[in-house]
mmJSON file of the N, C-alpha and C atoms, coordinates in Angstrom:
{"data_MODEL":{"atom_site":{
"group_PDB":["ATOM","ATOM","ATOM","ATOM","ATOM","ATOM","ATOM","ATOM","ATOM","ATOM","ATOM","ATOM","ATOM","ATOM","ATOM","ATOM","ATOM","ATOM","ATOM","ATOM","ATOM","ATOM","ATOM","ATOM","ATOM","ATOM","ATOM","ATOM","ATOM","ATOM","ATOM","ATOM","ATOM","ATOM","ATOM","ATOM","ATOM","ATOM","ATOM","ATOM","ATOM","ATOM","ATOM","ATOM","ATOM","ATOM","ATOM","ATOM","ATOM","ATOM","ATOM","ATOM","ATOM","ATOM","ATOM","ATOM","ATOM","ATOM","ATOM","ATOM","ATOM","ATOM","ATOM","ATOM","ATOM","ATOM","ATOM","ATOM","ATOM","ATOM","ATOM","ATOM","ATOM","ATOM","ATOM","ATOM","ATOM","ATOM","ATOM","ATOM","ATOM","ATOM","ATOM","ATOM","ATOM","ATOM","ATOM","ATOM","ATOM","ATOM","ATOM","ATOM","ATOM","ATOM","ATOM","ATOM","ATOM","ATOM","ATOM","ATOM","ATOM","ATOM","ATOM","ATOM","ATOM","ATOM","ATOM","ATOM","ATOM","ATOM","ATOM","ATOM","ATOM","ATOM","ATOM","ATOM","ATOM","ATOM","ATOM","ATOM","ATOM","ATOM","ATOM","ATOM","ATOM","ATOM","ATOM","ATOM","ATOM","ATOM","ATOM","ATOM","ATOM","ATOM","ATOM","ATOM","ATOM","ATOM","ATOM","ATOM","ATOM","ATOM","ATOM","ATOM","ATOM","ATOM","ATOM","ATOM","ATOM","ATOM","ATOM","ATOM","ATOM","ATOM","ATOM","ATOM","ATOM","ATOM","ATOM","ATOM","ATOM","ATOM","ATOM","ATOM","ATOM","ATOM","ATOM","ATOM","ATOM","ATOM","ATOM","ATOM","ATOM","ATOM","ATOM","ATOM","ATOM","ATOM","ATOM","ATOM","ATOM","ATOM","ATOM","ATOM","ATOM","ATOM","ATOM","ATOM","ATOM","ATOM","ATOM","ATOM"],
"id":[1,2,3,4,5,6,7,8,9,10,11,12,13,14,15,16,17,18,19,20,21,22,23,24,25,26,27,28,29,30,31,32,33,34,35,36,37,38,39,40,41,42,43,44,45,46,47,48,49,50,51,52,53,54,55,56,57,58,59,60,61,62,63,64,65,66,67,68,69,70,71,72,73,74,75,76,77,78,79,80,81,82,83,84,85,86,87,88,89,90,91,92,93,94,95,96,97,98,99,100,101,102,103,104,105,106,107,108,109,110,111,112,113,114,115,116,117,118,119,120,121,122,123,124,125,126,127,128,129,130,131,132,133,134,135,136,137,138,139,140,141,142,143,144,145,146,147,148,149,150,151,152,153,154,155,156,157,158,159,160,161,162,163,164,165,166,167,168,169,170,171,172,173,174,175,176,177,178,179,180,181,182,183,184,185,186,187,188,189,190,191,192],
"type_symbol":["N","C","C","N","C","C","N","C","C","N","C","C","N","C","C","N","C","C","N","C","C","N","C","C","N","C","C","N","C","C","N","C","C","N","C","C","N","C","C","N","C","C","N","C","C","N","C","C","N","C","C","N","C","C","N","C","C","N","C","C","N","C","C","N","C","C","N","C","C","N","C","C","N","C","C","N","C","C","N","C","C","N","C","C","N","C","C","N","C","C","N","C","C","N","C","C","N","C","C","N","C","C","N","C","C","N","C","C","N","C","C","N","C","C","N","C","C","N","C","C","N","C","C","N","C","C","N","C","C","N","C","C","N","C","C","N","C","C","N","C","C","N","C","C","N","C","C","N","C","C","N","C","C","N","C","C","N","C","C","N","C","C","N","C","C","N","C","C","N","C","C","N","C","C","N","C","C","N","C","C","N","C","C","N","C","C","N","C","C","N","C","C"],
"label_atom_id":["N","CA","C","N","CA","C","N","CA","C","N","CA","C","N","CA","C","N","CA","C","N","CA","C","N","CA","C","N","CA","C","N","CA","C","N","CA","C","N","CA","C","N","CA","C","N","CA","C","N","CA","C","N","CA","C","N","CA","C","N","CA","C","N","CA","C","N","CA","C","N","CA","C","N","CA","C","N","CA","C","N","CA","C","N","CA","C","N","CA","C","N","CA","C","N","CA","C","N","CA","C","N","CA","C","N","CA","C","N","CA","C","N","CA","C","N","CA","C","N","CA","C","N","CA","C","N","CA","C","N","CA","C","N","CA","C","N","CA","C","N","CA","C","N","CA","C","N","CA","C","N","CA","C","N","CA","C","N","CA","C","N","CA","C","N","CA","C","N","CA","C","N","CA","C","N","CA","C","N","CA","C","N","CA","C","N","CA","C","N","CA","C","N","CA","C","N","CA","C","N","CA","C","N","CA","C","N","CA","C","N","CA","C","N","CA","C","N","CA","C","N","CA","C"],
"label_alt_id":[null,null,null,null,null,null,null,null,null,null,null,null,null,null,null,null,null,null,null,null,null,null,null,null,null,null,null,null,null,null,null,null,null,null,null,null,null,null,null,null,null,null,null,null,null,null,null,null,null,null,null,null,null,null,null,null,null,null,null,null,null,null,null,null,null,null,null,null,null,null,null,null,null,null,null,null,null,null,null,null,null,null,null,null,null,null,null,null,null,null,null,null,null,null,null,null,null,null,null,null,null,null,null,null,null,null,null,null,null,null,null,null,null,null,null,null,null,null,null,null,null,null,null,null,null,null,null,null,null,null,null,null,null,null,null,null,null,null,null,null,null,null,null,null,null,null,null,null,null,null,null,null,null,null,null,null,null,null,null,null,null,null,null,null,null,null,null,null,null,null,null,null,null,null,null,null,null,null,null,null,null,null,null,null,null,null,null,null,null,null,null,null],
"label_comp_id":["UNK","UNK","UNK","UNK","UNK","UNK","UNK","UNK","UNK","UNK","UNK","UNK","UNK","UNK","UNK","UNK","UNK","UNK","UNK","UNK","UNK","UNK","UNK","UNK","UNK","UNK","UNK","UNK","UNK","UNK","UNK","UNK","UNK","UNK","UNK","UNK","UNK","UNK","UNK","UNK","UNK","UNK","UNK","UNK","UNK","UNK","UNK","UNK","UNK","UNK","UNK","UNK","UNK","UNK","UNK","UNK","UNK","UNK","UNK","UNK","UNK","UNK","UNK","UNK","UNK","UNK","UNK","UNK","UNK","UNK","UNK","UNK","UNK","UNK","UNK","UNK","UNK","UNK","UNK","UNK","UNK","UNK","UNK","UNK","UNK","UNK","UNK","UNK","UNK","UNK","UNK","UNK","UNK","UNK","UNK","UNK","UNK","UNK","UNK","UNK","UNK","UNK","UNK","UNK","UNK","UNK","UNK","UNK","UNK","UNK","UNK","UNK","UNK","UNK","UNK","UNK","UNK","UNK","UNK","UNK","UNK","UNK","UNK","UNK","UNK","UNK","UNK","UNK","UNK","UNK","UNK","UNK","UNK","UNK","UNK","UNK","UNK","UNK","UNK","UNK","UNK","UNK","UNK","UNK","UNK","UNK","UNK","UNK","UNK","UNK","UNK","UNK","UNK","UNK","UNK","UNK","UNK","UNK","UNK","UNK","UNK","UNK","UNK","UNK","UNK","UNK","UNK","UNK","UNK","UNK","UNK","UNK","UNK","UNK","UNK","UNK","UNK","UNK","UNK","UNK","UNK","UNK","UNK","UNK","UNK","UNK","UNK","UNK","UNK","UNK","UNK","UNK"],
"label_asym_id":["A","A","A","A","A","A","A","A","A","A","A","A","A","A","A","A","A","A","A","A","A","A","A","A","A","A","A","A","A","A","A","A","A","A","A","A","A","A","A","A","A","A","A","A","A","A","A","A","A","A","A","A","A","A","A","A","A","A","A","A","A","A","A","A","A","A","A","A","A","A","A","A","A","A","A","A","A","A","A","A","A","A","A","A","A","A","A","A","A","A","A","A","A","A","A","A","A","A","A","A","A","A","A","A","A","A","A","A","A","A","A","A","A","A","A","A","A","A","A","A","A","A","A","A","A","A","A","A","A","A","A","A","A","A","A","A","A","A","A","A","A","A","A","A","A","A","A","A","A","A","A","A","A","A","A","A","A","A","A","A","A","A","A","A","A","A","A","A","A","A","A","A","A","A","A","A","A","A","A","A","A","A","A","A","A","A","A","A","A","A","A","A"],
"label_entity_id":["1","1","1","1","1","1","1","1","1","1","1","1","1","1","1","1","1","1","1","1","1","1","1","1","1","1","1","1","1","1","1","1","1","1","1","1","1","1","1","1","1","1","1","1","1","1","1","1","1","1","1","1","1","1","1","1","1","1","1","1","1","1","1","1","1","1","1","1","1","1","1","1","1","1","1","1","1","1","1","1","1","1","1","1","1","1","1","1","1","1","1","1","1","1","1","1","1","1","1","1","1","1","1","1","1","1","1","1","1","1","1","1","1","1","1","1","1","1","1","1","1","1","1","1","1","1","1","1","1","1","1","1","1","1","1","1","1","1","1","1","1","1","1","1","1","1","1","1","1","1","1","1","1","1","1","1","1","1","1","1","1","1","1","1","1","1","1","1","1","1","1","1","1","1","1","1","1","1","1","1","1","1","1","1","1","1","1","1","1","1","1","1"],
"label_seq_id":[1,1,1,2,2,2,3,3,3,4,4,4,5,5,5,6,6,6,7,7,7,8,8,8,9,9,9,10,10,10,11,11,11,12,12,12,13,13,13,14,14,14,15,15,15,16,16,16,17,17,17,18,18,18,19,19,19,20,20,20,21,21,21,22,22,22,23,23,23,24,24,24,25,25,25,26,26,26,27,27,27,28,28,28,29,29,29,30,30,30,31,31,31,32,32,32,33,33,33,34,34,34,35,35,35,36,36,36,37,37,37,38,38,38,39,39,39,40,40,40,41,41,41,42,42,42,43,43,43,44,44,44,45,45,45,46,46,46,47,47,47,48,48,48,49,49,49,50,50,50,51,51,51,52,52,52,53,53,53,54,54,54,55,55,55,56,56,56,57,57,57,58,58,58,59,59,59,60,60,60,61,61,61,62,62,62,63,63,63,64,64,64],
"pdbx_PDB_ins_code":[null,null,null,null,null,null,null,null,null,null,null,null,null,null,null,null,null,null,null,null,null,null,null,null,null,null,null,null,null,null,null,null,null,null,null,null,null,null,null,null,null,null,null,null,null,null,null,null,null,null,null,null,null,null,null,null,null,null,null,null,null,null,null,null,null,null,null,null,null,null,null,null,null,null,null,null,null,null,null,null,null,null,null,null,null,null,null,null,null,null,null,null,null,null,null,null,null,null,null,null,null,null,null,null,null,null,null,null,null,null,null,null,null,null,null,null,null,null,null,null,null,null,null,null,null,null,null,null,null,null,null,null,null,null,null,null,null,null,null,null,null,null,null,null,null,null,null,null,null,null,null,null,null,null,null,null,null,null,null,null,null,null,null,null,null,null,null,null,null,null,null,null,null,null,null,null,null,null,null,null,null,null,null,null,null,null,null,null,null,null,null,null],
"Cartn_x":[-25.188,-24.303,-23.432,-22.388,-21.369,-20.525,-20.536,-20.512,-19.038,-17.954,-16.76,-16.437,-16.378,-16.367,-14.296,-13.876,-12.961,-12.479,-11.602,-12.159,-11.073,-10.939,-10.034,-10.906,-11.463,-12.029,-13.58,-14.11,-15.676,-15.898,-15.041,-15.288,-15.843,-17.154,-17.168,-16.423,-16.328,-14.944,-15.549,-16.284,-17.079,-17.719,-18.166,-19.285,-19.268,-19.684,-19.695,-20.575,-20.674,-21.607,-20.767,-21.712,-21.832,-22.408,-22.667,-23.087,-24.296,-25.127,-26.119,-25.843,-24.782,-24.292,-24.417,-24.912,-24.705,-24.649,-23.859,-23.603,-22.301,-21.355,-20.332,-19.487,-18.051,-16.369,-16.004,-15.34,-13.898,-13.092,-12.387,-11.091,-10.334,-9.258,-8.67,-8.452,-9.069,-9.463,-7.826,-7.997,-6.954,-5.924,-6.9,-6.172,-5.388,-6.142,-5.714,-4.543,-4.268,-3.783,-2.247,-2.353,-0.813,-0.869,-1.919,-1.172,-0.441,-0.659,-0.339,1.257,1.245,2.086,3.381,3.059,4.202,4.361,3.278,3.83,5.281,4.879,5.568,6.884,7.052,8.162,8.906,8.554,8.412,9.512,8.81,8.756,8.11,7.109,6.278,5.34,5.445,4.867,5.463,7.121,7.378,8.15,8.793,9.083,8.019,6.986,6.468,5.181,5.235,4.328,3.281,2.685,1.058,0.817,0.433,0.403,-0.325,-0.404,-1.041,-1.839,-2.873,-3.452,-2.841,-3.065,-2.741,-3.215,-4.304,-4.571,-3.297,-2.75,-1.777,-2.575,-3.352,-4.062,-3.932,-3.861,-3.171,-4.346,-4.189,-5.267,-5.088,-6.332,-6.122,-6.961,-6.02,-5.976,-6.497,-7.044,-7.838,-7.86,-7.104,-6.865,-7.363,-8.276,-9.503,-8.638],
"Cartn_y":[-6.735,-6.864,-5.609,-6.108,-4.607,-4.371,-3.572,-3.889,-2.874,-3.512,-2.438,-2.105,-0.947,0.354,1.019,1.307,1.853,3.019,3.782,5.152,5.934,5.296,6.309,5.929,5.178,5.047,4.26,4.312,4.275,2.913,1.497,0.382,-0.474,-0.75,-2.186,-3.002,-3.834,-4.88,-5.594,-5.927,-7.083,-6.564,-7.29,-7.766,-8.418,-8.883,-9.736,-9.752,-10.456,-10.364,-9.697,-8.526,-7.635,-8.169,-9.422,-10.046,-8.511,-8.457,-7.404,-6.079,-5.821,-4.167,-3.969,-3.133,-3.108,-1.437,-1.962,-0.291,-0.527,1.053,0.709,0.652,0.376,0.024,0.4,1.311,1.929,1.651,0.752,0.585,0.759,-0.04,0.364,-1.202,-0.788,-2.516,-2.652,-4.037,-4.098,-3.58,-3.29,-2.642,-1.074,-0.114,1.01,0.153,-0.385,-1.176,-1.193,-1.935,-1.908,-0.87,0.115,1.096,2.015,2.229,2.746,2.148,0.846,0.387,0.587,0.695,1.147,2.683,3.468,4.665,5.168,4.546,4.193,3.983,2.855,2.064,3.125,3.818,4.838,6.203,6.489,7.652,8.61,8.467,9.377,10.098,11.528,12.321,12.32,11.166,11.687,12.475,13.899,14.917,15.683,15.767,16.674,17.65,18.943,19.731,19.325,18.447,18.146,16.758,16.304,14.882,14.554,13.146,11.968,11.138,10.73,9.26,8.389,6.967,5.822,6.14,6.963,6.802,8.27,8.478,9.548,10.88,11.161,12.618,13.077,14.501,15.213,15.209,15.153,14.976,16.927,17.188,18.086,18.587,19.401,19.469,20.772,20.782,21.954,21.982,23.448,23.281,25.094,24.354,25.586,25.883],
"Cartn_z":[12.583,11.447,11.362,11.085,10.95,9.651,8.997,7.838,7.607,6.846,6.558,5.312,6.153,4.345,4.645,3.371,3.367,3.419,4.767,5.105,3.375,2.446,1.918,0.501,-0.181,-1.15,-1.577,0.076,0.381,-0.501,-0.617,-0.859,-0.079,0.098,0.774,0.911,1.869,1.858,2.406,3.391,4.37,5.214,5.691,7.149,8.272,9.117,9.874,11.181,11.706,13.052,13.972,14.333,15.391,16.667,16.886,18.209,19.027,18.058,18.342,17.926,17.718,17.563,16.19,15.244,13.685,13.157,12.822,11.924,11.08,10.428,9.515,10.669,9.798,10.535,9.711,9.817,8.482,8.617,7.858,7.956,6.612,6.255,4.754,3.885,2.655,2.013,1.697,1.018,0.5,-0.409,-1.573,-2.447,-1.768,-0.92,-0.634,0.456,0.769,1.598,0.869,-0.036,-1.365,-1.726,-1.844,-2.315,-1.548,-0.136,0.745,0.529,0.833,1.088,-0.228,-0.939,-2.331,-2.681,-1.485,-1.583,-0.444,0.646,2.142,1.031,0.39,0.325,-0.636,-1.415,-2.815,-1.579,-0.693,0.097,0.045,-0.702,-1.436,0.114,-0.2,1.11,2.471,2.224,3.428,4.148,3.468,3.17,2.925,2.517,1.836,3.405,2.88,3.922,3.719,2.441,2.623,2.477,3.852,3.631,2.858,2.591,1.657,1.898,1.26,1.615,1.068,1.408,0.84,-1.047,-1.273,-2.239,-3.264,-2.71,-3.232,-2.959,-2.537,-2.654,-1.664,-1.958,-0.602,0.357,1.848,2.68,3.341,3.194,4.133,5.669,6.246,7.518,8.418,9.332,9.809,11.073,11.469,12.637,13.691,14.462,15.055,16.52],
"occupancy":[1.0,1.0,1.0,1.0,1.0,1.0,1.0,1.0,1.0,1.0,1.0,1.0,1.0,1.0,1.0,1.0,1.0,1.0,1.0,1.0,1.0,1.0,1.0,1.0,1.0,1.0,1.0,1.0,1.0,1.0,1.0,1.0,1.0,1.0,1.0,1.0,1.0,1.0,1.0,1.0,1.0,1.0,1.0,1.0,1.0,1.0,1.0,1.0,1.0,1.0,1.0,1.0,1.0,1.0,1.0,1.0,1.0,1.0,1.0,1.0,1.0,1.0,1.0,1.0,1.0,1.0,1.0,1.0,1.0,1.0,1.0,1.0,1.0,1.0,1.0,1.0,1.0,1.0,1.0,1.0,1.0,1.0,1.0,1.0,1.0,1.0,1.0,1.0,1.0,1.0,1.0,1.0,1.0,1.0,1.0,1.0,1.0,1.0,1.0,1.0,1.0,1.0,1.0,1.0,1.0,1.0,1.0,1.0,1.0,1.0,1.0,1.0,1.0,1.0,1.0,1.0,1.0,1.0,1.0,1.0,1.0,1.0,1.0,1.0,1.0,1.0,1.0,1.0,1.0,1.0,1.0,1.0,1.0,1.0,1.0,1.0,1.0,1.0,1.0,1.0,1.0,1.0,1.0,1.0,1.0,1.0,1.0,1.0,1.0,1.0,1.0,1.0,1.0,1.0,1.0,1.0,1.0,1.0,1.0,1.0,1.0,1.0,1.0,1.0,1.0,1.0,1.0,1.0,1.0,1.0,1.0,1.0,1.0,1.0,1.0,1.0,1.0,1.0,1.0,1.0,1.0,1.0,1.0,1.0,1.0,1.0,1.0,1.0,1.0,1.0,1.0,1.0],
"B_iso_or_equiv":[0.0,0.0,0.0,0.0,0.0,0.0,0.0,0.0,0.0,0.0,0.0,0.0,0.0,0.0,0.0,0.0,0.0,0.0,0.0,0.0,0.0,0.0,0.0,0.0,0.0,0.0,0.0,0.0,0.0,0.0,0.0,0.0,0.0,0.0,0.0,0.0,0.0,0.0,0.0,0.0,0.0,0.0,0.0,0.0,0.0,0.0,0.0,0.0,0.0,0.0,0.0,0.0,0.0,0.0,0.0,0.0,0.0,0.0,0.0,0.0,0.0,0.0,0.0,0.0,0.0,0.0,0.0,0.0,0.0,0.0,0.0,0.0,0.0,0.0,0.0,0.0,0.0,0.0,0.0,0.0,0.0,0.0,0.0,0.0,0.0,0.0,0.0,0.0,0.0,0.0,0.0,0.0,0.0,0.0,0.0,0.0,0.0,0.0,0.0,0.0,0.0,0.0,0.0,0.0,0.0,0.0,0.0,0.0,0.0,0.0,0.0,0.0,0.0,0.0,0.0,0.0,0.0,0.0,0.0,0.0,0.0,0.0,0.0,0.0,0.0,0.0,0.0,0.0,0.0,0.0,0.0,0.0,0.0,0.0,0.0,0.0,0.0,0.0,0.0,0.0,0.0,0.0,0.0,0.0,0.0,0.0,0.0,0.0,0.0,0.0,0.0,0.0,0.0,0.0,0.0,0.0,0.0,0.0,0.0,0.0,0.0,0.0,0.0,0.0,0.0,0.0,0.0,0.0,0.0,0.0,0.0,0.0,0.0,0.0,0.0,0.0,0.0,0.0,0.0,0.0,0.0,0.0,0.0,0.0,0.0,0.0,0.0,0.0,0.0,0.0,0.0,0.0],
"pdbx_formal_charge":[null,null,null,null,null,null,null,null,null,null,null,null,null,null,null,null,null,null,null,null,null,null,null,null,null,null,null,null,null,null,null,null,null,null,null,null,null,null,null,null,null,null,null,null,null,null,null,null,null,null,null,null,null,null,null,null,null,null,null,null,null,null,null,null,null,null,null,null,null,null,null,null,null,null,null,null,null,null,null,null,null,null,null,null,null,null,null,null,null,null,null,null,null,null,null,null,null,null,null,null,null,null,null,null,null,null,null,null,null,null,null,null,null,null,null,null,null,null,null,null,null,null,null,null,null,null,null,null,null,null,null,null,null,null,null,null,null,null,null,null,null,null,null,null,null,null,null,null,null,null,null,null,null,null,null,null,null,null,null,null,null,null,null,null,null,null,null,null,null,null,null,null,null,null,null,null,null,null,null,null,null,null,null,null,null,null,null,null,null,null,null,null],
"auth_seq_id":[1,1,1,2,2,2,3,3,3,4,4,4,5,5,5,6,6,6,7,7,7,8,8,8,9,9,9,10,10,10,11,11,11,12,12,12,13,13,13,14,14,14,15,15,15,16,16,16,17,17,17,18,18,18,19,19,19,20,20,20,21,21,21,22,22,22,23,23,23,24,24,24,25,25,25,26,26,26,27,27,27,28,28,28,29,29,29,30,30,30,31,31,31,32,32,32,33,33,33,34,34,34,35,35,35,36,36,36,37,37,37,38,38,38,39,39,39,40,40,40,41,41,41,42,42,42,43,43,43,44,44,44,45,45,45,46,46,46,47,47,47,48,48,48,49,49,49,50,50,50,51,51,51,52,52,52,53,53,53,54,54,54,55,55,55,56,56,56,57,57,57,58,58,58,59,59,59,60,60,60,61,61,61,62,62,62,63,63,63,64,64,64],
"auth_comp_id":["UNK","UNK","UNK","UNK","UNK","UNK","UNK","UNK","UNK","UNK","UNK","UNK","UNK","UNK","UNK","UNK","UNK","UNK","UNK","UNK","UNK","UNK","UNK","UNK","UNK","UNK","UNK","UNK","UNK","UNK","UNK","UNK","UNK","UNK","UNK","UNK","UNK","UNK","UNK","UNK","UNK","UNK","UNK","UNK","UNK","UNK","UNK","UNK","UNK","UNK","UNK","UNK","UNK","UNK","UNK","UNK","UNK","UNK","UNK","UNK","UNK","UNK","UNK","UNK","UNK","UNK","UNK","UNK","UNK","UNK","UNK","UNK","UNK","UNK","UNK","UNK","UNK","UNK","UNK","UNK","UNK","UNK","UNK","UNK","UNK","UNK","UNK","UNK","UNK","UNK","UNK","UNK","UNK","UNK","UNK","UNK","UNK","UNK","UNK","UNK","UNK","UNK","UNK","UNK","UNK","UNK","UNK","UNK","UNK","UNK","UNK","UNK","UNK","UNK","UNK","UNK","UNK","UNK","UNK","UNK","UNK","UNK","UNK","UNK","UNK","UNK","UNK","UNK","UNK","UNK","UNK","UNK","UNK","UNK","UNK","UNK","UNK","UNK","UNK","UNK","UNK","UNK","UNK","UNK","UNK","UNK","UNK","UNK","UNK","UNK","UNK","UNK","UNK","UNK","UNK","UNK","UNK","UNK","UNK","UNK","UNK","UNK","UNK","UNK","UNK","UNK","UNK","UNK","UNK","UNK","UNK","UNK","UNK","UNK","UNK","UNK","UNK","UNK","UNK","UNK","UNK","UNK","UNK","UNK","UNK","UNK","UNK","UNK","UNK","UNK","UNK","UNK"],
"auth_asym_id":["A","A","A","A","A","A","A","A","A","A","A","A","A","A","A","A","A","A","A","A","A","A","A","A","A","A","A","A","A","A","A","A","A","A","A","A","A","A","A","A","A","A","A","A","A","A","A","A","A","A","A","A","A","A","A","A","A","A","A","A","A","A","A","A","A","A","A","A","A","A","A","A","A","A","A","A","A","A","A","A","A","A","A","A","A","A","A","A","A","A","A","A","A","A","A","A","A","A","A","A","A","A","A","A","A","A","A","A","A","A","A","A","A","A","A","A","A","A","A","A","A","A","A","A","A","A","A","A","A","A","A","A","A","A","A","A","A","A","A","A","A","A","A","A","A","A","A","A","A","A","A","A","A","A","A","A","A","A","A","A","A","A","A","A","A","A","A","A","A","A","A","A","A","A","A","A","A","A","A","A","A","A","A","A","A","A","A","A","A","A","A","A"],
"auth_atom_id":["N","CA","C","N","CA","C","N","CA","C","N","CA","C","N","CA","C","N","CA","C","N","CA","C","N","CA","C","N","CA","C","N","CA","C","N","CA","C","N","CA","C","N","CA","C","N","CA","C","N","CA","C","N","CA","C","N","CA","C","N","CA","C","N","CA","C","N","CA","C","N","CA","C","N","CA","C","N","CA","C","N","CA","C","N","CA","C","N","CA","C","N","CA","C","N","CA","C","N","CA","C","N","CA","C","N","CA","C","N","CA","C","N","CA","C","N","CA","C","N","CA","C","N","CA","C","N","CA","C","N","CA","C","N","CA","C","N","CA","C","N","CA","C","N","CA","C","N","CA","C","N","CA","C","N","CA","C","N","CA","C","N","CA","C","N","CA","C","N","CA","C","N","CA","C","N","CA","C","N","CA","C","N","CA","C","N","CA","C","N","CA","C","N","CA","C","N","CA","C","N","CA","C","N","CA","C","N","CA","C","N","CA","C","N","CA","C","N","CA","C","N","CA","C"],
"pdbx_PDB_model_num":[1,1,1,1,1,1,1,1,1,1,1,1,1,1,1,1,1,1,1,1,1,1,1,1,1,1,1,1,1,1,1,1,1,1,1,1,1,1,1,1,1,1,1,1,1,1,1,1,1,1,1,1,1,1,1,1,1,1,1,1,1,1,1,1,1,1,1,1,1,1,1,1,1,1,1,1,1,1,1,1,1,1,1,1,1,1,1,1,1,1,1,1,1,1,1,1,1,1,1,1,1,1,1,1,1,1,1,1,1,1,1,1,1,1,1,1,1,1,1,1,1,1,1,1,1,1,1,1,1,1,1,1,1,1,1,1,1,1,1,1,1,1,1,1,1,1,1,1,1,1,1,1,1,1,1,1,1,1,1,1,1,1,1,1,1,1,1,1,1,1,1,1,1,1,1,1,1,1,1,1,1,1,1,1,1,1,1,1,1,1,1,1]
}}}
Protein backbone atom coordinates (compact mmCIF):
# COMPACT_ATOMS: atom_id res chain seq x y z
CA UNK A 1 0.00 0.00 0.00
CA UNK A 2 1.34 3.41 -0.74
CA UNK A 3 -0.08 5.97 0.81
CA UNK A 4 0.11 10.01 -0.39
CA UNK A 5 0.89 12.70 1.85
CA UNK A 6 1.32 16.36 0.74
CA UNK A 7 4.95 17.53 0.62
CA UNK A 8 3.78 21.24 1.53
CA UNK A 9 0.96 20.81 4.13
CA UNK A 10 1.44 17.02 5.40
CA UNK A 11 -2.38 16.19 4.16
CA UNK A 12 -3.29 12.82 3.38
CA UNK A 13 -4.79 12.67 0.05
CA UNK A 14 -4.86 8.82 -0.91
CA UNK A 15 -3.58 5.47 -1.32
CA UNK A 16 -3.39 2.88 -3.49
CA UNK A 17 -1.82 -0.44 -4.31
CA UNK A 18 1.77 -0.59 -4.33
CA UNK A 19 1.70 -4.05 -6.17
CA UNK A 20 3.96 -5.14 -3.01
CA UNK A 21 5.93 -1.95 -2.40
CA UNK A 22 4.34 0.24 0.61
CA UNK A 23 5.40 3.22 2.11
CA UNK A 24 4.55 7.30 1.71
CA UNK A 25 4.51 9.34 -1.90
CA UNK A 26 4.62 13.06 -1.57
CA UNK A 27 3.14 14.77 -3.77
CA UNK A 28 0.87 18.09 -3.65
CA UNK A 29 -3.06 17.64 -2.77
CA UNK A 30 -5.33 19.54 -4.29
CA UNK A 31 -6.06 22.29 -2.47
CA UNK A 32 -2.10 23.32 -2.25
CA UNK A 33 -2.48 22.59 -5.83
CA UNK A 34 -5.01 25.95 -6.46
CA UNK A 35 -3.25 27.54 -4.35
CA UNK A 36 -0.08 27.30 -5.99
CA UNK A 37 -1.80 27.83 -8.88
CA UNK A 38 -3.42 31.48 -8.00
CA UNK A 39 -0.20 32.40 -6.65
CA UNK A 40 1.70 31.53 -10.22
CA UNK A 41 -1.19 33.40 -11.86
CA UNK A 42 -1.00 36.45 -8.99
CA UNK A 43 3.00 36.46 -9.70
CA UNK A 44 3.48 36.23 -6.36
CA UNK A 45 7.42 35.21 -5.59
CA UNK A 46 8.28 35.55 -8.94
CA UNK A 47 10.57 38.38 -8.55
CA UNK A 48 11.20 37.95 -5.22
CA UNK A 49 14.97 36.69 -3.64
CA UNK A 50 13.04 34.27 -1.33
CA UNK A 51 11.15 31.81 -2.89
CA UNK A 52 7.70 30.47 -2.02
CA UNK A 53 5.65 27.52 -1.52
CA UNK A 54 2.46 26.89 -3.06
CA UNK A 55 1.37 27.59 0.42
CA UNK A 56 2.78 31.38 0.29
CA UNK A 57 5.62 30.80 2.85
CA UNK A 58 8.90 31.55 2.17
CA UNK A 59 10.84 28.22 1.59
CA UNK A 60 14.20 28.24 2.68
CA UNK A 61 17.39 27.22 1.21
CA UNK A 62 20.83 25.79 2.23
CA UNK A 63 23.60 25.63 0.50
CA UNK A 64 27.01 23.50 1.90
Amino acid sequence: MLVSVCMFCKVLYGSKSGNGVSGISHGICPACETNALELLEQGVGADASIPLSPLGKAVAHVTV
